[in-house]
N, C-alpha and C positions, 0 to 999 in steps of 0.2 A: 449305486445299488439299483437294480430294475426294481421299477413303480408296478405292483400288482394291483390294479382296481377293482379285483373283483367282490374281493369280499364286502366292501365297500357298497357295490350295484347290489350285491343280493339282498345285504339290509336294509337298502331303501327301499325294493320292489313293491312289500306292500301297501307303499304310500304315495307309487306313480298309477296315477289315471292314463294309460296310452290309447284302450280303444272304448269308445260309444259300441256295446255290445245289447247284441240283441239276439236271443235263443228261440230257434223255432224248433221246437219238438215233433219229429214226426213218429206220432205211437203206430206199431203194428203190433198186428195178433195173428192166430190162426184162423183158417177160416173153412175147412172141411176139416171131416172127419177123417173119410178116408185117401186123401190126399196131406199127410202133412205136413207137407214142406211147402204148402200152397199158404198164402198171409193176403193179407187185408189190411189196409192204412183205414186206420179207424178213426181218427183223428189229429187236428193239427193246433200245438197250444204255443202262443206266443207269449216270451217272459222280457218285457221290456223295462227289468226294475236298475238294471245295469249298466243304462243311455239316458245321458243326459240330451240328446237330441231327439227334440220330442217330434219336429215335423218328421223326423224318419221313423220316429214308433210309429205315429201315425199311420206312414206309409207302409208299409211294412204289416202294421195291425189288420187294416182294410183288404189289402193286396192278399193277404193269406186268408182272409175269412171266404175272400171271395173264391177263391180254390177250393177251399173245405165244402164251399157251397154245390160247386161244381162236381167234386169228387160226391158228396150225397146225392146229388140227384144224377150220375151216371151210379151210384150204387143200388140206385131204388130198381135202376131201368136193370139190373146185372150186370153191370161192366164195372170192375173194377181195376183202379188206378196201379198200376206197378209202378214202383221206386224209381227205377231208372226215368220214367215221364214224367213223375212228380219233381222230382230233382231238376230235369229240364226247363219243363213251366217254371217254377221259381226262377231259374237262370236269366229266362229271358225276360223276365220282368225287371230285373234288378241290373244284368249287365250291361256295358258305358253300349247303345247303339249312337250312330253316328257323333254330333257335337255335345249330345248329352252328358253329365258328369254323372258314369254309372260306377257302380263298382267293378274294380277291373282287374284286382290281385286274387287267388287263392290258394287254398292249402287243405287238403282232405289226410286223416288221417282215422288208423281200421277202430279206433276204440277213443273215446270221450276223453284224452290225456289233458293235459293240462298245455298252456300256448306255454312251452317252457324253455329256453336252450338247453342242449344236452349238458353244459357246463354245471346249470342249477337245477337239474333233476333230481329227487330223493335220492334216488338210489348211486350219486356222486360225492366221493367222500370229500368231507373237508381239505384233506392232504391235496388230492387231487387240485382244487380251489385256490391253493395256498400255493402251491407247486408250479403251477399252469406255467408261470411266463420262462421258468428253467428248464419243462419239459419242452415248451416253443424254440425256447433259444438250442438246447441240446438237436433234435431233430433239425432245426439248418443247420449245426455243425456237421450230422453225417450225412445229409444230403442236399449239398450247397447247390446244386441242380434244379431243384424240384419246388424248395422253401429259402426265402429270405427272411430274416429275425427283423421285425420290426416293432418298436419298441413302439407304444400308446403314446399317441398326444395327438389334440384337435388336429392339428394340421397336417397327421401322418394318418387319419384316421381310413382314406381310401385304399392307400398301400397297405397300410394294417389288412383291411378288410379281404383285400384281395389275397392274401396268402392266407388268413384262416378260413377261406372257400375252398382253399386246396388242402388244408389241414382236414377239414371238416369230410370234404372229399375220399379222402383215406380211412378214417373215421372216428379222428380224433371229436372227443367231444369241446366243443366251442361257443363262443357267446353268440352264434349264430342262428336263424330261424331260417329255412328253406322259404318260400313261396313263388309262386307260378303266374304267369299273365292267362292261362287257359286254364279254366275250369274242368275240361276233360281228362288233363295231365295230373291234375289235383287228384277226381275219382280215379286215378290208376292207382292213385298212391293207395288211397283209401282200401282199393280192393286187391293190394299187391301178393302176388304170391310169397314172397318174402315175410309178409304180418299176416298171413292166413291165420296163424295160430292166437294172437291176439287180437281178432275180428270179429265184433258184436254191436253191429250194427253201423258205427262209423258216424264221424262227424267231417262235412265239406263248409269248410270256412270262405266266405266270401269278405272282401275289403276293397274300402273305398277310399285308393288313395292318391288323391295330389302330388303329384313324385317333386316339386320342386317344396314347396311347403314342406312335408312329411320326410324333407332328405334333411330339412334343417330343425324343425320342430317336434320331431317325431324318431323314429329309429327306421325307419326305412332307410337300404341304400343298395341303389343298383350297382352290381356289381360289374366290373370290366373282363369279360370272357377271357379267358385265358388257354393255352395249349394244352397245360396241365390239370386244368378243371374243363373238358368238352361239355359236361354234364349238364353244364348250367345252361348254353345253347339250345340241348335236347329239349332238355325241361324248361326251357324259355322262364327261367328263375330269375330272381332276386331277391333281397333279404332283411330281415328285421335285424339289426348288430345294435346288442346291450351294450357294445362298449359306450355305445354317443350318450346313457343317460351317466355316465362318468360326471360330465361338465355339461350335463343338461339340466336346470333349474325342472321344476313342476311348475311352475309358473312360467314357461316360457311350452310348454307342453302342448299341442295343439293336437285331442283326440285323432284316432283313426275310425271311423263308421265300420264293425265289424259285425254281419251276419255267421250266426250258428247254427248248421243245419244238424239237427240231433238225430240222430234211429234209436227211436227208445222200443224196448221192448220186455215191459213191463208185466208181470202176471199177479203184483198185486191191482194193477188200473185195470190188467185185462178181466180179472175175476170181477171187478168193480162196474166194467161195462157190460159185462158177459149175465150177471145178475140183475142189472137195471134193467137190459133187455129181456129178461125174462121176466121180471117181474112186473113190468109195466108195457112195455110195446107188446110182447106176445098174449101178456094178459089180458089186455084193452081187444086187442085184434081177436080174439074168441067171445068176449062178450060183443063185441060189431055185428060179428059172423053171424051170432043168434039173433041180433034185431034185425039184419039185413037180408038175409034170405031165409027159407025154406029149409028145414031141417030136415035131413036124410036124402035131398032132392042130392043128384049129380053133383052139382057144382060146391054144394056146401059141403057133401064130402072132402072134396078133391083138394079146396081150399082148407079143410080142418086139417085133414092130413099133411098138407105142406106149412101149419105152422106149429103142428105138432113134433113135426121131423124137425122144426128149426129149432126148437126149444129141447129136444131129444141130442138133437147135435151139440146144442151148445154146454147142457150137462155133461157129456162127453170133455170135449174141451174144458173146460171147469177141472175136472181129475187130472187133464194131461198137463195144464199150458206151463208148469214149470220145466217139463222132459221136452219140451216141443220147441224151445226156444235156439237151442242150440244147429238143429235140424235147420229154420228155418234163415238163422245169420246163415249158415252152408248155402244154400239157395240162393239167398238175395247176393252173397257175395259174384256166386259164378253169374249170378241173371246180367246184372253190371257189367262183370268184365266181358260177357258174351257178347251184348248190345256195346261195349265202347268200340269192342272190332269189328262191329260191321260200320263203326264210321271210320274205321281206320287206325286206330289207337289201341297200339301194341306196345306192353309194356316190358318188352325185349329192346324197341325204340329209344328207351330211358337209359341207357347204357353205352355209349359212343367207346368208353375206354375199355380194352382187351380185359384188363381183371377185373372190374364191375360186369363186365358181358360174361365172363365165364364164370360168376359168382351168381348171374344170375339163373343160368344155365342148369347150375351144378342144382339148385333148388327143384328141378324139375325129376332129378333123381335120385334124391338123396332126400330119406323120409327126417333126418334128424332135428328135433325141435329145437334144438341149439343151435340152429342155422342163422347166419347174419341178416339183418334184417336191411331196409335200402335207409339208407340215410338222410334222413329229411328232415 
């Protein structure tokens, strides 16, 4: 009888610790009136209740204040920060440069989903679950070419792997996780034409992993490229496989250091800051006004007026920013993929094989929301 482990993995999941997670929330809002697809990073909140590894909160705590710091005082002067350079600065703080041990795997996807294989998704029926290793073995019988059946066990674990990358590849759902050795391959995912329609701001994971540790202690495992999977090459991929917590104790578990980079875009925090500022910065800044200059003079006009208009703007916004939000994911998505092609990253590039290229092709004109999405 084939050994099915999975039901097995799914009932243990919520009692494996695999990564030291660390959430960086970047809020935006709107930020004119009459521009509104125009946003503003208003701030950046780190949640480090989910890491056990405290010199990386640390780091990580520091290292984003000090961006925040940066970002307010280029906001004071007017110049504000776009997503795609906020995203960069973070990168280059944290990625491995030369002998240093940085983080060096990632994984961007268009909406805050859960780190989940498609195998234990909600929306994966049980049957499915149950069924898996006779729909695996079924498929190499009709395509003895393509897929070898390789039954579960420690010692078949890489062979295993390699054929559900080619499983995966096609689109079967698997115990597998996608991730990338480049961060820019990551935002493509993020901002893919494929998951347009599920795109609301996006989260880019970054991970710090020891590939020889983390192949035995952990569920990372690089896979061996294959003819039949060119994809992983493209995407200079490799993979989290739930199969290894099968015969992997929690005590034998050795975290993976995982950053979260969040796009939140909230309009109850934005109504939250949108009214602190009005009720304290713009209202301190008019009594100033009256002790500090000359009333009716030039200048105290000019200044009343512009923080009249800012507080006139921001009541505005206040009515819209729940209808506003949607406009502005549309914006930040194309600003991304705009800027990743002027460095050369083209997510046409992500597709080496004939039917993923013309699937991804067909996307470009074909309006239907039931279009497949890339497989990651």
């Amino acid at each position: 009888m084939v050994k099915n482990i999975y039901k097995e993995i799914q009932l243990s999941l919520p009692y494996r610790k695999l990564f030291n997670e660390i959430i960086v929330e970047i809020c935006i809002r709107p930020s004119e009136i009459g521009a509104v697809r125009e946003y503003q990073v208003y701030d950046l909140v780190v949640n480090t209740n989910n890491s056990d590894n405290e010199d990386l909160n640390n780091q990580v705590t520091v290292f984003i204040n000090n961006v925040k710091s940066k970002m307010e005082k280029d906001r004071f002067q007017e110049r504000n920060w776009k997503l795609f350079y906020l995203l960069k600065e973070i990168l280059q703080g944290f990625v491995t440069t030369g002998n240093e041990r940085g983080f060096n795997y990632f994984r961007g996807q268009a909406k805050d989903w859960e780190l989940t294989p498609g195998i234990f998704r909600p929306d994966t029926s049980e049957k499915f679950i149950e069924n898996f290793e006779n729909i695996y073995k079924n498929i190499s019988y009709e395509y003895p070419t393509e897929i070898k059946y390789v039954e579960y066990s420690r010692e078949e674990l890489d062979s295993r792997s390699k054929q559900l990358s080619v499983l995966q590849h096609y689109g079967l759902r698997t115990s597998l996780i996608d991730v990338t050795k480049n961060p820019y391959i990551a935002l493509l995912f993020m901002v893919s034409d494929n998951s347009k329609a599920d795109f609301n701001g996006g989260t880019l994971d970054l991970y710090r992993i020891d590939e020889d540790l983390h192949a035995t202690n952990n569920i990372f495992m690089p896979v061996a490229k294959s003819n039949n999977n060119k994809r992983l090459t493209a995407q200079k991929g490799a993979f989290f496989n739930y199969d290894m917590l099968f015969d992997l104790k929690q005590t034998e578990i050795e975290p993976i250091d995982r950053i979260i980079l969040k796009v939140m875009y909230s309009p109850e925090r934005i109504r939250e800051y949108l009214n602190k500022q009005n009720d304290s910065i713009i209202s301190q800044a008019l009594k100033n006004l009256d002790t500090e200059l000359k009333k009716g003079s030039p200048e105290y006009n000019g200044i009343k007026e512009a923080i009249i208009a800012m507080r006139d703007q921001n009541i505005v916004l206040l009515e819209n920013v729940d209808e506003l939000g949607e406009e502005i994911f549309s914006s930040l998505r194309e600003e991304i993929k705009v800027k990743l092609e002027e460095y050369f990253y083209f997510e046409r590039n992500l597709f080496p094989d004939l039917d993923k290229y013309i699937d991804y092709l067909q996307t470009s004109y074909i309006g239907s929301p039931s279009r497949k999405k890339i497989n990651s």
